[in-house]
C-alpha positions in Angstrom: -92.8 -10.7 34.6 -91.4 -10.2 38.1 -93.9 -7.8 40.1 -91.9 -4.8 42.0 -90.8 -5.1 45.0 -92.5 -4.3 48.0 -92.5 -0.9 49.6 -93.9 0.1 52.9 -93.8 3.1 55.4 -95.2 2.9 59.2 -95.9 6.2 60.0 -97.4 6.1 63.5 -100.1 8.1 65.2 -100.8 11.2 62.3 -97.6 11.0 60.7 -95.5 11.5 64.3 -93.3 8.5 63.5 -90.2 7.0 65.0 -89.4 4.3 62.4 -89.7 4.5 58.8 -89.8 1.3 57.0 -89.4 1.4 53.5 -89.5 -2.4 52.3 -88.7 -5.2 54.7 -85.6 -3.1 55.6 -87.0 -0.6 59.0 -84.8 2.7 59.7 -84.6 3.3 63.2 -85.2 7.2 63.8 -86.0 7.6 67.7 -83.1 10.4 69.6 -80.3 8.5 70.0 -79.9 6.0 67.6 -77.5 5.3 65.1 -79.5 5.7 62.4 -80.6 9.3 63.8 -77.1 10.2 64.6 -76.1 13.0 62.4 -72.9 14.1 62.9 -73.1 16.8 60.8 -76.5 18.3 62.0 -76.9 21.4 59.6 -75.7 18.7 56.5 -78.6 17.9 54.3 -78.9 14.0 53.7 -78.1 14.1 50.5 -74.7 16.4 51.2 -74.0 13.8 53.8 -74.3 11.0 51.6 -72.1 12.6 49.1 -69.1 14.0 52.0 -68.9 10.5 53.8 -68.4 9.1 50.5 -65.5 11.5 49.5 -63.8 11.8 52.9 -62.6 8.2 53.0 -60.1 8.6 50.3 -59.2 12.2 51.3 -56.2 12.7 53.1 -56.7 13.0 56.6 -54.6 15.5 57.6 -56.3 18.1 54.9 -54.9 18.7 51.3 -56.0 20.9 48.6 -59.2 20.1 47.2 -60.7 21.0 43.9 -64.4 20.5 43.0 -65.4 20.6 39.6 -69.3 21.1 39.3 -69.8 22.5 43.0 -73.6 23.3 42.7 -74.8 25.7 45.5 -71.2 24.8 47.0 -72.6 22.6 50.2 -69.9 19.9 50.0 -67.2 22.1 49.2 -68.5 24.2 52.3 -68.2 21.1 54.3 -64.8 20.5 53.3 -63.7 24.0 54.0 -65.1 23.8 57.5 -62.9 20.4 57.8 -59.7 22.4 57.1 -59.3 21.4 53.8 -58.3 24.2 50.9 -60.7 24.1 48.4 -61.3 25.4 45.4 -64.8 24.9 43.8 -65.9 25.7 39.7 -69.1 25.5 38.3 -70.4 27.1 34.9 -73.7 28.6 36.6 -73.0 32.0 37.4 -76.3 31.4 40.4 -74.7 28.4 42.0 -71.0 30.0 42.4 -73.1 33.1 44.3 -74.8 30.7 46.4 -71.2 28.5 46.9 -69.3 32.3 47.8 -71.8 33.1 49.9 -71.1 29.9 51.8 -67.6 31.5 52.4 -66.3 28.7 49.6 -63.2 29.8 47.0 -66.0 29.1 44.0 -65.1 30.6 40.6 -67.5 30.6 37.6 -65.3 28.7 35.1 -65.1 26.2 32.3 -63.8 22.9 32.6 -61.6 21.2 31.3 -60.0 24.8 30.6 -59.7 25.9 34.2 -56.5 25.8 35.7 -56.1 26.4 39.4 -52.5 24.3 40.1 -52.0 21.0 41.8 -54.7 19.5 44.2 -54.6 16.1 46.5 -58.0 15.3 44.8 -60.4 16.1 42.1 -63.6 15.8 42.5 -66.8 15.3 40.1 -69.7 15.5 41.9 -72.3 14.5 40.0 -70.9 16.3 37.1 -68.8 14.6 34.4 -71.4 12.9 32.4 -72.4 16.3 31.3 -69.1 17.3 30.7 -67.2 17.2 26.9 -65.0 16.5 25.9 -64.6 13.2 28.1 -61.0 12.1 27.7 -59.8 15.7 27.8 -62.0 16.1 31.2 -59.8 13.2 32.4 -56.7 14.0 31.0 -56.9 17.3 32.6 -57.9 16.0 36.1 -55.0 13.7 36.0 -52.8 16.6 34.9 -54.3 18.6 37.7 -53.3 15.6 40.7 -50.3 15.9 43.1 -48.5 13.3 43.8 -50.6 10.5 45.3 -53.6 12.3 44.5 -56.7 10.9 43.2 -59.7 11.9 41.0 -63.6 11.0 42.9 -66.0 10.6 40.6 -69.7 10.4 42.2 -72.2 10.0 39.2 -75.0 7.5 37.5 -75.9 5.0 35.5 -79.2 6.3 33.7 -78.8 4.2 31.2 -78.7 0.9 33.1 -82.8 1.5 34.4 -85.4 -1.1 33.6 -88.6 -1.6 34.1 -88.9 -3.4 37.3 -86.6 -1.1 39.5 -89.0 1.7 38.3 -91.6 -0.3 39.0 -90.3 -0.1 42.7 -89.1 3.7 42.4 -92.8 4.5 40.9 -94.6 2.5 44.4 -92.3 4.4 46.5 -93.1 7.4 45.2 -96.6 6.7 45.1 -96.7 6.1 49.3 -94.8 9.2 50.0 -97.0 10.8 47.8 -100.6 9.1 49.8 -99.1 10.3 53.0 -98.6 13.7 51.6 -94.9 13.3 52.9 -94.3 14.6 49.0 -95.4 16.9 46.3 -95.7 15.7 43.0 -95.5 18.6 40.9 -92.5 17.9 38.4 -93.1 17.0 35.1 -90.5 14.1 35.2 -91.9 12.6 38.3 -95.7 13.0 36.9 -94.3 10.6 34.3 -92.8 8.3 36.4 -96.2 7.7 38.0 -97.3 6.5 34.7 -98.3 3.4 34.5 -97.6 3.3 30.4 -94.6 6.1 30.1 -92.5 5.0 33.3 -89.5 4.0 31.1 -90.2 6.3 28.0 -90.4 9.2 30.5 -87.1 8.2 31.8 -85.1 8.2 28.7 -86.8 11.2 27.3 -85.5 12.9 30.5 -81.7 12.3 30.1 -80.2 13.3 27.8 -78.5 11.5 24.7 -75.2 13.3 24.5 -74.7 12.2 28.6 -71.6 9.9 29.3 -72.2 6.4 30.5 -71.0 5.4 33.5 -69.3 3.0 31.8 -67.4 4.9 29.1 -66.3 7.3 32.1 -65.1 4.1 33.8 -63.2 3.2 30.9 -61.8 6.3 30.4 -59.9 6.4 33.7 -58.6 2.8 32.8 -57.2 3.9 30.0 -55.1 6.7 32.4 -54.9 4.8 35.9 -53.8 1.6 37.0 -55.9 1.2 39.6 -59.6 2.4 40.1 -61.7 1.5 42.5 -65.7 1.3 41.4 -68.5 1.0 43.6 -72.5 0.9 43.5 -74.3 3.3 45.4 -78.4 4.2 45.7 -79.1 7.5 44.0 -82.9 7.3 43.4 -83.7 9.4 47.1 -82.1 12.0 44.8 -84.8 12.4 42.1 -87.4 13.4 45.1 -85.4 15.5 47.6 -86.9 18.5 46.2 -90.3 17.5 46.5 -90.5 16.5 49.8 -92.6 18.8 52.2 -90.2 20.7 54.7 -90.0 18.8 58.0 -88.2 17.5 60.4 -88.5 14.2 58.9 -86.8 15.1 55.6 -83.3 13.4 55.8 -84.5 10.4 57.4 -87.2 9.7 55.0 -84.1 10.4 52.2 -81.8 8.0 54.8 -84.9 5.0 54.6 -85.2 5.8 50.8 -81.3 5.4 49.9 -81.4 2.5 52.4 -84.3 0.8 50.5 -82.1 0.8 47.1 -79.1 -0.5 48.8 -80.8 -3.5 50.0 -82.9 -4.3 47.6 -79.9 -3.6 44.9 -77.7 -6.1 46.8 -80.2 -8.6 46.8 -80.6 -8.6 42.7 -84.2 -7.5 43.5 -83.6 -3.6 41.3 -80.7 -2.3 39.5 -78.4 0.3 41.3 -78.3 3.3 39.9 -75.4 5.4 41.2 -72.0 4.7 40.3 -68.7 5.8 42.2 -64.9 5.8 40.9 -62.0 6.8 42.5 -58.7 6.4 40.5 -55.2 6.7 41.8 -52.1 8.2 40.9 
């Protein structure tokens, strides 16, 4: 059995720290940095990851924009404030408040029953491996596409996990925990610390009726001739909420997500995000 890989944070003098090593891989973080530049500085990390992701195959003049499982509407905020027209959905009445008072277009609807017209791209943030049916979900994206549009899909493969990646993920949380850079006090994470229900903890957690990444992969190869895929880290995820507020937070996230990368690309873990985008 291959032990986890190594994970490791140099915090400084009390926590004060410039550089953030996670791994063998080190983060630089002092002003002026590329690593510390944010571009977008009221953009949480994780709404970063997601918009630079999403903005290279939008059309960069603007277009009209749909986003189908907007959240608390941050990305689709983003977008608006980058001229593009965008229309957000979600079925939690709390989340389209949150995205309207944002300023966003957010209506509480179903999908794939909602539609708004024809949009330069469709987006699934995160969102179509809870939604069924899948092929209609797809179908109706496609139907929903102007010409030379394209549907984004940003989602995960939970069901690729094994036991030595959260052998990493369960060390990693483990340090930010000792350092009290985070609070363990979800259920799903207490698991995860478990040295005997790490991987029964993680199936118990998604859900069974949850597309694959794979079958939604398939599904837009069955509709589009070309779609691109892509790997992506999406562990930093799972503990952005239980980080302790400070100014730190998005580049511990930025190490964390780094980490995965690295260690993903050398064969060392399994990646766990998964990214489409098929176009018309």
């Amino acid at each position: 059995m291959n032990p986890a890989p190594p994970v490791m944070m140099k915090l400084g003098d009390e926590c004060n720290f410039e550089k953030v090593n996670l791994g063998e891989r080190q983060i630089n973080l002092e002003p002026g940095s590329a690593s510390n530049e944010l571009k977008y500085a009221r953009m949480q990390f994780q709404t970063r990851y997601t918009y630079d992701f999403v903005k290279r195959f939008l059309p960069s003049e603007g277009g009209r924009v749909l986003e189908v499982g907007c959240g608390a509407g941050e990305l689709a905020a983003c977008l608006l404030k980058e001229g593009y027209a965008v229309v957000a959905i979600d079925s939690d009445r709390d989340s389209i408040a949150a995205a309207q008072r944002l300023g966003v277009d957010a209506r509480l609807a179903p999908w794939p029953d909602f539609n708004g017209g024809q949009f330069d791209a469709v987006l699934f943030t995160r969102s179509l491996h809870h939604i069924h049916p899948l092929d209609e979900s797809v179908g109706r994206a496609t139907k929903s596409l102007a010409e030379g549009g394209c549907i984004i899909v940003e989602d995960f493969a939970y069901d690729s996990v094994d036991e030595k990646t959260l052998r990493w993920f369960r060390s990693a949380i483990r340090l930010l925990e000792a350092t009290g850079l985070l609070i363990v006090g979800d259920e799903f994470l207490e698991k995860i610390l478990s040295k005997t229900e790490t991987l029964n903890a993680w199936q118990q957690n998604h859900e069974h009726d949850l597309h694959t990444a794979a079958e939604i992969g398939a599904q837009l190869e069955k509709i589009f001739s070309r779609v691109i895929r892509e790997n992506a880290p999406y562990y930093f995820r799972y503990i952005a909420g239980a980080i302790t507020p400070n100014d730190k937070r998005d580049a511990i996230l930025q190490a964390f997500a780094k980490q995965e990368e690295t260690l993903a690309t050398d064969g060392s873990i399994v990646p766990l995000g998964r990214r489409f985008v098929a176009v018309r």
